[in-house]
Every structure is written in C-alpha cells, then in structure tokens.
N, C-alpha and C positions, 0 to 999 in steps of 0.2 A: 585514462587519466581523469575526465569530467565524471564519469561512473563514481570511482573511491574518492571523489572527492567531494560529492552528495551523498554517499555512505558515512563520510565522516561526517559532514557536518549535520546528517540526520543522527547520527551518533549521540553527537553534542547536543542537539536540541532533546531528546529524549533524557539524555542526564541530568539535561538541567532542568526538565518540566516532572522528575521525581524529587529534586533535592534543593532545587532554586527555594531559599525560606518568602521572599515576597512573590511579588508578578514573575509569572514564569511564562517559559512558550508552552503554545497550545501542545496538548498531547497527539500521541500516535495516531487518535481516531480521527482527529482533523485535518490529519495531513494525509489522510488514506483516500484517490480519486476510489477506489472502488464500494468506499462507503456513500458514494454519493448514486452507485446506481443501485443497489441493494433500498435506499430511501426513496429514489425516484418510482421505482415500480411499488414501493410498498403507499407512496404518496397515491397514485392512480389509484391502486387499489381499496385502498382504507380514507383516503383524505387526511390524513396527519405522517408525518415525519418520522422516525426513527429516533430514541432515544441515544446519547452518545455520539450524535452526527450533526455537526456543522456546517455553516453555508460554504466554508472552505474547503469543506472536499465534495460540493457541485463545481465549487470553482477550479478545484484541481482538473475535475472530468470535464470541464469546458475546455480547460486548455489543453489537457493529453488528447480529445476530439480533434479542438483545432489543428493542433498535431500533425494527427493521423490522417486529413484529410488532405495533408502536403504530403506526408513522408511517413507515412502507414503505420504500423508498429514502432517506430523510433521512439516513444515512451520505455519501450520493455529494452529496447539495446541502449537506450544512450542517456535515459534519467533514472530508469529504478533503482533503488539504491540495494535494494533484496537481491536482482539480478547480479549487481554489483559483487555483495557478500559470495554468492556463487559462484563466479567465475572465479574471485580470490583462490575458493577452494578447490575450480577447478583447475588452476595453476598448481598450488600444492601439491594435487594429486599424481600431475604430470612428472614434477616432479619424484615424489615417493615410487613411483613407478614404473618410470620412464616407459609407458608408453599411452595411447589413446582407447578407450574401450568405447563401444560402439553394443547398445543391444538389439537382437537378432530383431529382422523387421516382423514375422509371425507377432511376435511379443507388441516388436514400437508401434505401429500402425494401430492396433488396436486400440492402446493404451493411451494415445495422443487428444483422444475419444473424453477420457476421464474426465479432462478439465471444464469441456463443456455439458458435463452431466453433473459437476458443482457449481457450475456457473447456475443453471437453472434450477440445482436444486436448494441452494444460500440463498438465491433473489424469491423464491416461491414460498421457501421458507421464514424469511423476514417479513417477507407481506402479511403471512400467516400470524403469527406469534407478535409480532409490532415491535421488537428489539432487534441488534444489530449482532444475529445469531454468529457469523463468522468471527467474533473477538475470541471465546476459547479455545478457537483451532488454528487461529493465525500465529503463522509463523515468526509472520513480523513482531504483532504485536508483543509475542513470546521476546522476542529480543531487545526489544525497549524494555521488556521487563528481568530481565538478566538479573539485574541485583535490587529488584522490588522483592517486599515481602509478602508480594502478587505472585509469585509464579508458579509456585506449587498447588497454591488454593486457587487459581483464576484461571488459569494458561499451561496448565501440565501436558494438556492434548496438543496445544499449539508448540510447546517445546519439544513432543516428540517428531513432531512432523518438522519442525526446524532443525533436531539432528541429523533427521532422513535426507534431509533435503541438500544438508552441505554433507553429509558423509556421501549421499547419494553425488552428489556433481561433483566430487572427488575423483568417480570412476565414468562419469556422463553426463557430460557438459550441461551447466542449466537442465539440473533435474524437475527443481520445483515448474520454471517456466514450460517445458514439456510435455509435463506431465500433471501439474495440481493444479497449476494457476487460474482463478477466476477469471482475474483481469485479464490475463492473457485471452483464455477463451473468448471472453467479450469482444476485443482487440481483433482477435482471429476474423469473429464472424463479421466485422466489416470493414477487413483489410484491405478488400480490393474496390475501395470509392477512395484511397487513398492517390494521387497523381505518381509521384518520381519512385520507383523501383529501379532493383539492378538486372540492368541489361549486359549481355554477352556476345561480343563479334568472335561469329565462328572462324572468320576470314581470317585472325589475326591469333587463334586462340592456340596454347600450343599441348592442349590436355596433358597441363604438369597434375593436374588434381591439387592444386595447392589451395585454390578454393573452398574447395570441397575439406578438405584438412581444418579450414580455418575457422567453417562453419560453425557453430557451437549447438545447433539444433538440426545438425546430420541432412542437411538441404543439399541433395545432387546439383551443384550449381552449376557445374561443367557440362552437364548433357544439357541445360535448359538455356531458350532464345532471351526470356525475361524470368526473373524469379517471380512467380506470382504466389508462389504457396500461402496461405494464411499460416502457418509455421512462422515465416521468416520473422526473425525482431529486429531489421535494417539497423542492425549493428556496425553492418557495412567492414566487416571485418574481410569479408571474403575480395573484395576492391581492395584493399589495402593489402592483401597477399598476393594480390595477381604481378607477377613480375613482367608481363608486356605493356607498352602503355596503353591506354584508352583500349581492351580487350574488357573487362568489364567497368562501366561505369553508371553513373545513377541517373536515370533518366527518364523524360513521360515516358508513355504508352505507347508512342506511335511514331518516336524519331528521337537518335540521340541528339539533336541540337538543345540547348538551353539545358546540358546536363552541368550538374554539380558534383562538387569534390564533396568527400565523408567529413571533412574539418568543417565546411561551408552549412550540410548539414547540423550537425552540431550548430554551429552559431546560431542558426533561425529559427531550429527547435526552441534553443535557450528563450532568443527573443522572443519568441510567440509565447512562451512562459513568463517570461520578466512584464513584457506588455497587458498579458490576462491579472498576473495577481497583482503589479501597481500600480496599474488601473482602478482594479476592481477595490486594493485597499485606499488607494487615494478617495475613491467616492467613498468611505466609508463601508461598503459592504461588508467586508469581512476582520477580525480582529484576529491577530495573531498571536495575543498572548491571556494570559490568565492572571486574574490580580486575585489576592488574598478576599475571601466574600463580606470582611466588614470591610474593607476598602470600596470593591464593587454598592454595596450597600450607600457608602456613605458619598459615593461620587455621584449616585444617582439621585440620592436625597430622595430615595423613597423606604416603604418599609421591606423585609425579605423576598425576596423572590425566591421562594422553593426551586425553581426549577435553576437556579444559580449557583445548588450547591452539589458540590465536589467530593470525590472520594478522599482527599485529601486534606479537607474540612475535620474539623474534632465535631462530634456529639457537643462538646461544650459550647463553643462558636455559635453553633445553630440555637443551640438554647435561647445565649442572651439574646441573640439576634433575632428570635423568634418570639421570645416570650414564653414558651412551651418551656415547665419545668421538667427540672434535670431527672425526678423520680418518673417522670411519663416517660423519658428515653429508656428509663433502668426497665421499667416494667414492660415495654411494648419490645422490646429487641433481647430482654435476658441480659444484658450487658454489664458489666461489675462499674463501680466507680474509676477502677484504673482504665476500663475501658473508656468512659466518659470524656478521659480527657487525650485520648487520642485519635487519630485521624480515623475517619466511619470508615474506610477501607479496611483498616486491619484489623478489624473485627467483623466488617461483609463478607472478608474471603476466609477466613479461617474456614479448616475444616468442620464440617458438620455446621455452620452457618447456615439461616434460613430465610437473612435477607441482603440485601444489595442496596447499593446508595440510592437508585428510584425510591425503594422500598420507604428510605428516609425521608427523600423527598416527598410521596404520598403523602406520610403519615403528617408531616409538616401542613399540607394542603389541606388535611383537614384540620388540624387543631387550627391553622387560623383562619376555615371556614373560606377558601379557595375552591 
C-alpha cells in the first residue's frame, strides 16, 4: 500500500515539474538518492559536484543510510517507488499466467553479480567524465519522461531497459532490483551493518514454504536461521505470509526480544525520512521546488546566474536576462527563430543536436565573462 502510494505521488510530482507553467517541483534528478553517490565519489575524486545533482539527493542518501543501518535494505522493499512499478507488474503477470517463474540458479547466481559491476562501473564512470552519466539509461528517469518531448532524443536507452524491466518482472519478480540495479547493489554491499533482520524459529516452523513463495527476490527463507543475504529488500513479505505466529519475525542479531512487526517497520522507516528532509528543509538546506528563472532572478536581486538555468528555459528568457543577443544564440547553437522562443530542451535533445543546456549555460558564462 505505502509502495503505490509513493509511486503515485512520485507520478504526480514528475507531471507537474514537466508541465507546472510557474514554480514547479524539483525534477527526477533531485529526488534520485543514487545521484548523490555517483557525485560523492566523483567529489573525492575531482573536487566539484556533478552537473544535474542536487543537495537533495545527498539528503535522500542520508536518510535511505540512516535507514539501512536500523532495517537494511528497507529503502528498496518499502520506499522505492520503481520497485513499486515492478511488483504492480509482477501482479499482472501472475495474473496473465497463473503461475510463478523462477530462473534456473546456473543462470541467477551469476547474473545477481551484474548490478554491482554497474554500480562500479556508473560511479567510475561519472568521476571520469564529470556528468551524471546514468540519466540516458535510467529507467526511472525514462518514465518521468513518458510524455516529454525528451524521450526519444534523451532517454531511448533508459526506455528500453524500462520495458525490460517491467515485461521482465511480469515473468520474475523485481527484475530490475535483481538484476540492474545500482542502488540496490550499493545497498547490497552494506546490508549487513544493518541491526533487525528476519529471523526463523525452527521449533515452531512447519516448512509450508510459504515464505519462500512470497519472496520476491527468490530468498530460500525456510532452510535459513536469520536471512542475512545481501539480496534481501526487507520487504518483509515473507513475515506476513508465515501463517504460525511469531515463527518468522524481525529481529536483532542475537535474540528475538525487542523484535518488531513489518507495519511498525514501515512507520520508522517513514519517520526517519520525514525527520531527515524536514529537518534538513526547515534549516534551509534544501529547496524542493523550481521557480520560473526571472522570478529566481528577481527574488535574488542579483544579476543571472548561469548556472540557474533550466532545460525548460526558452533561448529567449536567457537573452533578456543575460544581455547576450538573440543573433549570438542563432549563430553559436544553429537554432532558427522558432527555435528561440522555445524551451533549450527541445532543441538540446533533437536528433542530431550537438548541445545540451550546460552547453548554454557555458556559453552564457562567457559572454558575461564568469
């Protein structure tokens, strides 16, 4: 229920930061925690930030950490909204099929492997290059862009791996998490500093394998004392199928006393999110929405800040608000007059395009000698 219901309202927030005409919410890239480790290691490395990455998605990876270090992967089963879309369709599929596909372990074992060989090769990669290389293959992103006139010129890779992913979990459960996911794999590698896991009393246990059914990332939960796997996304699905009581439930390491119910989690996840971003937005850290850039302009009462402008910005906008005439936009980008007065996006992503809104922004940087 809390899943589709950050699915939806990440829905909604992504509609209305394409088509909101004033201050909109922030885009897909701000609300992405895994764009904040892709910037942190490319920060180490380089000493500057990531273009397209926000202080809010270090503050998203603050809090999916704080998280993890009560209740381990619980980001990937009980907040992702992508995980979310996934299991949707892997309902449907159970449906369509009436039954469970499962692939052979020769194959899954292996393959389980993948995510953390783009985990390292997106973060190695970003450091490299100083942009936030995993936007044209994201799934996600691909889906906030649905009905942008982005996604055939920006996101075509990220839309196929977005049909893979839900035709894929149609037939097996949480494909992308499995099998693509960055975040996951990060998640993976320090799943076990996390405290409460699902524990198993053999004593009481009556190997219906309903566990194990309920699983959605194919975790043998019936042969194990504690799930430790870095696989699991304590979805906690597998407790809430156990039909004996207290036979599995969520607990430290070392004794079931001071264990908690899957609803209980859920709550403190949440808290521990509500408390990190309004917190962190009540001091001012972070802003969560987008205002129109002569409004931003004119609240600051200073002159343009290049680096404040938006794909969503016209060529025109920037002009005035720059001072850079409209014939230096036509000649430096090839752009026609109709192009002038529309948003630098749709004409960055056209095909055969040869720049990006950086691009603009540069160019702005130097005409006003920044």
């Amino acid at each position: 229920m809390f899943l589709v219901l950050f699915l939806a309202t990440s829905t909604v927030l992504g509609i209305l930061h394409l088509f909101s005409p004033g201050t909109k919410p922030v885009g897909v890239d701000a609300l992405d925690p895994f764009g904040g480790i892709e910037s942190a290691f490319t920060l180490i490395a380089t000493g500057s930030m990531l273009s397209k990455i926000a202080w809010s998605s270090f503050i998203l990876l603050f809090a999916t950490l704080a998280s993890a270090i009560v209740f381990r992967r619980v980001f990937c089963g009980n907040v992702c909204a992508f995980g979310a879309l996934q299991e949707l369709f892997g309902k449907l599929g159970k449906v369509i099929f009436r039954k469970q596909f499962e692939i052979s372990r020769v194959m899954d074992k292996p393959a389980r492997y993948l995510k953390y060989v783009l985990l390292v090769g997106i973060v190695a990669w970003s450091a490299i290059v100083g942009s936030l290389v995993i936007r044209p293959y994201d799934p996600w992103a691909a889906y906030h862009h649905l009905v942008s006139t982005e996604l055939i010129s920006g996101f075509l890779v990220g839309l196929a791996v977005l049909i893979l992913s839900l035709v894929g979990s149609m037939f097996y459960d949480r494909f992308f998490c499995k099998y693509l996911c960055p975040m996951g794999g990060f998640l993976g590698l320090i799943n076990r500093i996390g405290w409460f896991r699902v524990k198993r009393n053999d004593a009481t246990c009556t190997h219906c394998m309903a566990c194990d059914k309920a699983c959605p990332v194919n975790i043998k939960v019936e042969s194990m004392e504690q799930v430790q796997s870095s696989e699991c996304i304590n979805c906690n699905l597998c407790v809430n199928a156990c039909p004996v009581k207290d036979t599995l439930v969520i607990g430290g390491p070392r004794t079931t006393k001071g264990k908690v119910s899957s609803l209980a989690v859920v709550g403190i996840t949440l808290g521990i999110f509500v408390a990190v971003l309004g917190g962190t937005t009540a001091a001012g850290l972070v802003n969560w929405t987008v205002a129109p850039l002569a409004e931003t302009v004119t609240a600051t009462q200073s002159a343009l800040n290049p680096d404040d402008i938006k794909g969503s910005d016209t060529f025109a906008q920037v002009s005035t608000l720059s001072g850079i005439a409209k014939e230096e936009f036509l000649a430096r980008f090839k752009i026609s007059a109709e192009d002038f007065e529309k948003p630098i996006k749709d004409a960055a992503h056209r095909p055969g395009s040869v720049f990006d809104t950086q691009a603009v922004r540069d160019f702005v940087k130097e005409g006003l000698g920044k």
